[in-house]
N, C-alpha and C positions, 0 to 999 in steps of 0.2 A: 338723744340723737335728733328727734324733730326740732329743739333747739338752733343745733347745732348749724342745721342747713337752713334756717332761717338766717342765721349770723352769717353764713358761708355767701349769700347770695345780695346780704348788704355788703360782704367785703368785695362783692363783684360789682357792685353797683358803686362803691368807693372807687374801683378801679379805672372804671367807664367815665366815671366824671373827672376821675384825676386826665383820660386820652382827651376827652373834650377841653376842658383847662388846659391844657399842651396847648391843642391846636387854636383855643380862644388869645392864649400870651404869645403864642408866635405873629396871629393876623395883629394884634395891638401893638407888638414891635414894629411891625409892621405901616403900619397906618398912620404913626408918628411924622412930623413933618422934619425932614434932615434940618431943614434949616437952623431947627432948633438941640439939634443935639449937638454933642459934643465928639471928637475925633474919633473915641472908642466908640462913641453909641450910633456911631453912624455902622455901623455895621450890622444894626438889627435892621436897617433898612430894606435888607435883600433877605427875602424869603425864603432864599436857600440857601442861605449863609450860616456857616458850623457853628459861628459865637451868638448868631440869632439862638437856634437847635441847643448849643448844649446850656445857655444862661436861661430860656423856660424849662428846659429840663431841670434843672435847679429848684428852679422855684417851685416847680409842680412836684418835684419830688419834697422837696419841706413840707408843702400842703397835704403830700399822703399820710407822712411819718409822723407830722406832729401830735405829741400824745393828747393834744386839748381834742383829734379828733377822735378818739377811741370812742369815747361814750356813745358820741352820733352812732358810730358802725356798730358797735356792739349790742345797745341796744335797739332788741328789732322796731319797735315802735316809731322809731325817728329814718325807718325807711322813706316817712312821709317829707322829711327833712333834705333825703339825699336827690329822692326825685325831684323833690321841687327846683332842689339846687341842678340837678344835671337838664332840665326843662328850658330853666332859665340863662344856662353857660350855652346850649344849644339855640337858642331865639338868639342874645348875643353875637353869639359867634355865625349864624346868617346876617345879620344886620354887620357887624364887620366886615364880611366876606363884599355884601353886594355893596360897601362904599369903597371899599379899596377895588371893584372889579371898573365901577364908575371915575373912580379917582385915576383910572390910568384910561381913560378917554372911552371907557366904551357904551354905547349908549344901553345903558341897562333896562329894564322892562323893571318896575314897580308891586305890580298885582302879586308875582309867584314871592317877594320874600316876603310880604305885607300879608299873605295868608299864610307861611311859613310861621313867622312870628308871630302870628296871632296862635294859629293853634297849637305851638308850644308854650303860649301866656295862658292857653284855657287848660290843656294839660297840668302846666305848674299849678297854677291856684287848685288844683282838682284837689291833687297832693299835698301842697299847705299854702295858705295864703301869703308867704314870704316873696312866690311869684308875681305877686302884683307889682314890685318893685321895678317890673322890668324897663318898665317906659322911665322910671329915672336912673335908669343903670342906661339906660341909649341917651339919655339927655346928658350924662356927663362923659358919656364915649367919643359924643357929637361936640361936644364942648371944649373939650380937653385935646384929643385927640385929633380930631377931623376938623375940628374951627368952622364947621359947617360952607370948607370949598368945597367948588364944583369947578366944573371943566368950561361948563356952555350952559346958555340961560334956560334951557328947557330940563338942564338934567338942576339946577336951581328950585327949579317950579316942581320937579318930582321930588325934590328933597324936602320941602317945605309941607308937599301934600304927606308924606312918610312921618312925616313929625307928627303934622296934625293927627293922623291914624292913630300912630304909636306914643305920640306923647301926650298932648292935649287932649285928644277925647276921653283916653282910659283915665286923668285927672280929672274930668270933668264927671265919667261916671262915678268914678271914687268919692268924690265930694255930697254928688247928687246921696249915692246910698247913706256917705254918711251922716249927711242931716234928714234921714228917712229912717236911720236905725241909731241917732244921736244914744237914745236914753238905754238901748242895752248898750251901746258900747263904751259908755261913760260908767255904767252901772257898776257901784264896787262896793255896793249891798255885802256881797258873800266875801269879802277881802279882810283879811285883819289892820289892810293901812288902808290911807285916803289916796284921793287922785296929787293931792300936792305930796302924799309921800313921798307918792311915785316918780312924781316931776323933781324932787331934790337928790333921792336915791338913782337914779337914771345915771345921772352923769358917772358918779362914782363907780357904779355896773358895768359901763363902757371903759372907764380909763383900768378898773382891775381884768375887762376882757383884753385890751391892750395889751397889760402887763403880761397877761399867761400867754400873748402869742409870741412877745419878742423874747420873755425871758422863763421860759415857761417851769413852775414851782408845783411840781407831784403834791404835796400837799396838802396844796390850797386848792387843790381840779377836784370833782367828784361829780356824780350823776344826780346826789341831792346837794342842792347848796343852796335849800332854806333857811340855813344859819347865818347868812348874810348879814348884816346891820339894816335896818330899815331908818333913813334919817327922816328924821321929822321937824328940821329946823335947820338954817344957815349954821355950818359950825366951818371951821380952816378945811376940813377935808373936803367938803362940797363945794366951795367957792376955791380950792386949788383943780378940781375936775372940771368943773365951768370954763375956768382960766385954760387947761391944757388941749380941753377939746375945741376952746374958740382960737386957739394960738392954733391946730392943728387946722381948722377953718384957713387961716390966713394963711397960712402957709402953702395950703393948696393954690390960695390967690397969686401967691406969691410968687412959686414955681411955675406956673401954666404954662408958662413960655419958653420958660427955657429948658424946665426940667417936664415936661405936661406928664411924662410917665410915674415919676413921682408923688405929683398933684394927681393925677387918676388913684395911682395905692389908698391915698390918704380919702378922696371921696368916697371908693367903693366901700371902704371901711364904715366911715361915716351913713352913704346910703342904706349899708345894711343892715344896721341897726334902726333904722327909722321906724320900723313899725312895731317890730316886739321891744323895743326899749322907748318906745315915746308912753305916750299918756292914756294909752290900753290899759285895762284891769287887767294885766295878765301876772303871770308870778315874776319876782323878781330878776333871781337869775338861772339861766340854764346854759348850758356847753354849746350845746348844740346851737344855737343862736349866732354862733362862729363859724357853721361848717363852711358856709361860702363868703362870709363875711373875710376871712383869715388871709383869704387870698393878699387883699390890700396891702395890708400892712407890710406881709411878707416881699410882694413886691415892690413896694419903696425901700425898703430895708435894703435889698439885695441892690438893688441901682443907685443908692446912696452909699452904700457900702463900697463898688464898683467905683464911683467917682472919687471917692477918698482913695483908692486906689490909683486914679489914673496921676491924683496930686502927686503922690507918695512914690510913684514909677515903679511899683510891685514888679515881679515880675510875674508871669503866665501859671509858674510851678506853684508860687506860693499862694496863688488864689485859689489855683483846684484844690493843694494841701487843705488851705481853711474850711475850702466847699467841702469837701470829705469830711473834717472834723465835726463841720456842724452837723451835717446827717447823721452821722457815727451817734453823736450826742443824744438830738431828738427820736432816732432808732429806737437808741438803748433806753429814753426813757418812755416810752410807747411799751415796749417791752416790759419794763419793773410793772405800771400800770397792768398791762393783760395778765400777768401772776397774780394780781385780788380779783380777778375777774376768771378764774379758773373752776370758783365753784360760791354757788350763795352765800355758803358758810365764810368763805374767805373776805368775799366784797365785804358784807357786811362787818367783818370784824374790821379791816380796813378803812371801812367808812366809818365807822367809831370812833376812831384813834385821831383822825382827819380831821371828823366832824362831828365832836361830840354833843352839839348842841343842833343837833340836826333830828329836827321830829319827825323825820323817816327812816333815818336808821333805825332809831327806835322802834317804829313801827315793825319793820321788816324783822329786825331782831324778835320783837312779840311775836311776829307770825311765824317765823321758825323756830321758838322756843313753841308755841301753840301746836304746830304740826309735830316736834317730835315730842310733844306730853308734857312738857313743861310748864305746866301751867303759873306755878307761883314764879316765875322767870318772865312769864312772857305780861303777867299782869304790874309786874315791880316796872318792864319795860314801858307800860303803859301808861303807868302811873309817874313814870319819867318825863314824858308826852306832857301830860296835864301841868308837871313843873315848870317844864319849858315855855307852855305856852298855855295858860290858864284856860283863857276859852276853849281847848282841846279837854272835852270832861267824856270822851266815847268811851274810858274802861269802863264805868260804870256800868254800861249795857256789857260790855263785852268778859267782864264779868259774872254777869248772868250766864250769858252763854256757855264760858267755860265751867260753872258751877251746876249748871241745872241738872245735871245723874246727880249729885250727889245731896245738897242743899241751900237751899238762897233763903235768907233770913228779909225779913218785912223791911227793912230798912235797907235792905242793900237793892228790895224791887223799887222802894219809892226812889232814891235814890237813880238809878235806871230808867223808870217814867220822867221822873222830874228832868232830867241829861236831855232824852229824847223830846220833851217838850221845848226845852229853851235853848238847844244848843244852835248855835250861829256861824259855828265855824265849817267853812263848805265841805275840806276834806272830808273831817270826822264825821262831819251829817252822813257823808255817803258812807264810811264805815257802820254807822248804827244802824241807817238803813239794811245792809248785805247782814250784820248782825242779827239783827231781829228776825231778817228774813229764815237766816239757820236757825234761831229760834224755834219759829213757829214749824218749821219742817222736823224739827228734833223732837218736837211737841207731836205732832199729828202722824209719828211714826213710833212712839213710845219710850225715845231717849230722854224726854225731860221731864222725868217726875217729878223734880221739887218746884218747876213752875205750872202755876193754872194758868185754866183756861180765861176765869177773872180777871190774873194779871197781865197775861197774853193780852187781854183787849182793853188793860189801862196801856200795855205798853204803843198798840195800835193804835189806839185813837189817841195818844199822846204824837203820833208820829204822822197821823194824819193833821193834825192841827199845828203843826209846824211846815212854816210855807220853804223854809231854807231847804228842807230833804225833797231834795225834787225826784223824778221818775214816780208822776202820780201816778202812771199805771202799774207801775210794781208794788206803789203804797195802795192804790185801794184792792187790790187784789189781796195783797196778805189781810186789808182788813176784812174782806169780805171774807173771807177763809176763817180769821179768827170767831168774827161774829157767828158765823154757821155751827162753830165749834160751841159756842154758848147757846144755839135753838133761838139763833133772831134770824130768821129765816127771810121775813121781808127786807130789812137793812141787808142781809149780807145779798139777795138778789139785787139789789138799788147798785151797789160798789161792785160786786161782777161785772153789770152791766156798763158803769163808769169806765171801769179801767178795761174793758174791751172797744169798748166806743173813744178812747182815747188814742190807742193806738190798736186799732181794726187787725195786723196783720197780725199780732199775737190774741189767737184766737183760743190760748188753756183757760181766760177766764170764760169765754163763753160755753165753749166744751162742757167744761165745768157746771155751768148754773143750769144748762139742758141738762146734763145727764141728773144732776140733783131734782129738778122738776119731773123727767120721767118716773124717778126711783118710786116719787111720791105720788105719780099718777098724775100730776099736774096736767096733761097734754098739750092743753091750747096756750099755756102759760110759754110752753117749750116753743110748740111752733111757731108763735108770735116770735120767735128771739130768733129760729134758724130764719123768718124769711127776711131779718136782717141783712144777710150774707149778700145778696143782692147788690144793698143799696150802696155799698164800697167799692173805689172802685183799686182794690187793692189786686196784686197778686199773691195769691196764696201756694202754698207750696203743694206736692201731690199729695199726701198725706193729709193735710187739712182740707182738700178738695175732694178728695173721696168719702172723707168724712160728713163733710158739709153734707155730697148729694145724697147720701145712705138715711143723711137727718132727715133730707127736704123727700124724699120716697117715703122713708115710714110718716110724716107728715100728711103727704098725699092719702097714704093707706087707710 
């Protein structure tokens, strides 16, 4: 049920963005110059005109139903996805509004949309960084649309200053950061490809996101789809994407003028991929990477579709028939989609069949063959992992974990240490990490007898001296834990202390090393640690503040 209204409350926020897209494709019919349309398309010209109202109706409606967008909505996580996206339709659609209010002579005032858009571009990025695009989503609005007229030289001079704000600086800070944070964002240390993978595979990424918007194939859609191909060299397939997305380049060039609404689909498209599909360490492909991205395409579709109609002298009936069928279409396939999405059990066998070379299904499959007791199912699943993709070697700890009631044989721990020392691959790092972690609590609670406490702290300090498993404060804490478990009392105070001082506001390690100091009578050992508390200037929650003062009183005492 808590689920439930999580998911209920991104289909509200699906909905919210799909009323602001209405109202963003009606101002951009809008704002279009008649001169350049064509006898039908002059009709979006008038903002209260029924073929402006029901042709964004159309499109906005494709945009709800299309099944590529289920994943976004469904999964709550990519809430960060929709807000960004409804953040940035909203900046937008004021920066429309205030050129078409100027575009019909009136002398408009600067400051209220230019803080408007701005604190809809600090809202977006809050939510995902895809918001940053905004200033080149107004540079090709401005471009395409608007051809940057004005009425009179001073409302000129405000348009120029509006740029600068909104286009030019936010590039300028972008730049700035990014030769200030060049080496994490280039960094692809924890990636199984290189940055030239990336740059070969990219294309290919975008022209299959294409594919699933205009002709969309249940399939080949999924919420994992790291079974993608990772190209690592010029082959026909990468130099045919090259080719289709530079022809889609010119083609914008091409259209600006006659067709500019056209050329706008095909840029927003292109725009929206710029940053999660450029030369980011990010993962290859995902769904959601579309949610605002979709718009584009759909709208040159529909308006080129439209114009082959006006050649062909359709008539009125037969184009609403077609509009119907297509929705009817992408409904019902939105629909098939949400029946594997009706229960864990179902996605995942669905994503199997899909995706069978996909090292999360697999995963996911382990973990729910692990939760209902499955163990020799969920480790064959694991050991599927490791086929797939060699450098994925995390059964071997996870292994342990599901063995240790019962018995773990010396080879199967070294094997486990040795995983945890060398392993490279960033997922599974983090899997071994949250492992071990259950370990050492399964252990210090009396569920793991067939592991010691010996090997407990080969497996720790094998997991400490691998730099890949990051969240050093949940690694020196478990070792510090482990070590105390063996009677190294100074080492495991030294990693207490570490992984409190790392991240001050999780304060169980320090709790922790006091209350073990008082037990033994240490006292000044102790209150040396609580007059810490001080020097952070952290907020602590009530719980750990009435704790703290009860420390820093018996201290006084």
């Amino acid at each position: 049920a808590f689920s439930f209204y999580h998911k209920l409350t991104n289909l509200f926020i699906h909905l919210l963005t799909g009323i602001t897209l209405y109202i963003f494709c009606r101002l951009c019919f809008t704002a279009v110059s008649s001169s350049s349309a064509s006898p039908a398309m002059q009709a979006l010209q008038n903002s209260n005109s029924q073929y402006s109202s029901a042709l964004s109706l159309f499109i906005v409606a494709i945009w709800l139903v299309h099944p590529l967008q289920l994943s976004t909505v469904l999964y709550i996580v990519q809430r960060m996805a929709q807000l960004a996206s409804l953040f940035t339709l909203l900046a937008l659609t004021v920066y429309v509004h205030y050129r078409l209010a100027e575009k019909k002579g009136g002398q408009q005032k600067v400051v209220l949309p230019t803080i408007s858009i701005l604190f809809f571009l600090v809202l977006g990025v809050l939510c995902k960084e895809n918001a940053a695009l905004i200033p080149l989503y107004i540079l090709a609005i401005e471009s395409l649309l608007f051809r940057y007229q004005t009425n009179t030289i001073q409302n000129r001079r405000r348009l120029w200053v509006l740029q600068f704000i909104l286009i030019l600086l936010p590039v300028i800070i972008g730049f700035i950061y990014f030769l200030d944070h060049h080496e994490k964002l280039l960094n692809y240390a924890s990636r199984d490809f290189t940055l030239a993978d990336r740059l070969l595979t990219q294309p290919v990424v975008v022209v299959f996101y294409l594919g699933q918007i205009l002709l969309p194939k249940l399939s080949s859609m999924g919420l994992f789809l790291d079974d993608f191909h990772v190209y690592r060299s010029f082959n026909s397939v990468v130099i045919f994407s090259i080719l289709l997305l530079t022809g889609l380049t010119f083609l914008a060039i091409l259209t600006r003028k006659r067709t500019p609404l056209i050329a706008f689909g095909i840029v927003w498209f292109l725009v929206s991929h710029l940053l999660e599909s450029s030369f980011l360490p990010l993962e290859m492909v995902f769904e959601h990477r579309n949610y605002l991205a979709l718009f584009g395409p759909v709208l040159s579709l529909v308006l080129g579709t439209l114009y082959a109609c006006e050649s062909l002298k359709c008539s009125g009936k037969s184009i609403s028939v077609l509009a119907f069928i297509v929705i009817l279409i992408l409904a019902g396939q939105t629909m098939l989609r949400t029946l594997s999405w009706s229960s864990i059990e179902s996605f995942a066998a669905n994503h199997l069949i899909n995706h069978p070379g996909s090292v999360r299904t697999h995963i996911l499959l382990a973990d729910i063959a692990f939760k209902n007791g499955n163990r020799e199912v969920a480790l064959s699943e694991l050991e599927q992992v490791s086929r797939i993709n060699p450098a994925d070697i995390s059964h071997h700890v996870l292994r342990v974990l599901a063995w240790c009631k019962d018995g773990v044989t010396k080879q199967q721990m070294d094997d486990a240490v040795n995983a945890t020392a060398s392993i490279s691959y960033r997922k599974s790092a983090r899997s071994i990490l949250y492992a071990i972690r259950k370990i050492e609590n399964n252990y210090a609670t009396g569920i793991c007898p067939a592991v010691s406490s010996k090997d407990l702290l080969r497996l720790t300090s094998a997991l400490i001296s691998n730099d890949v498993i990051r969240n050093l404060s949940l690694k020196y804490h478990l070792h510090a834990r482990v070590l105390l478990s063996n009677n190294m009392l100074t080492e495991a105070r030294s990693y207490y202390l570490k992984s409190w001082r790392i991240s001050p506001k999780n304060t169980h390690p320090a709790f922790e090393i006091i209350q073990l100091l008082n037990e033994r009578q240490l006292y000044k050992d102790a209150c040396e640690i609580v007059a810490e508390f001080d020097k952070y200037q952290v907020k602590y929650n009530n719980n750990d503040v009435t704790e703290s003062a009860r420390l820093k009183n018996a201290c006084h005492e």
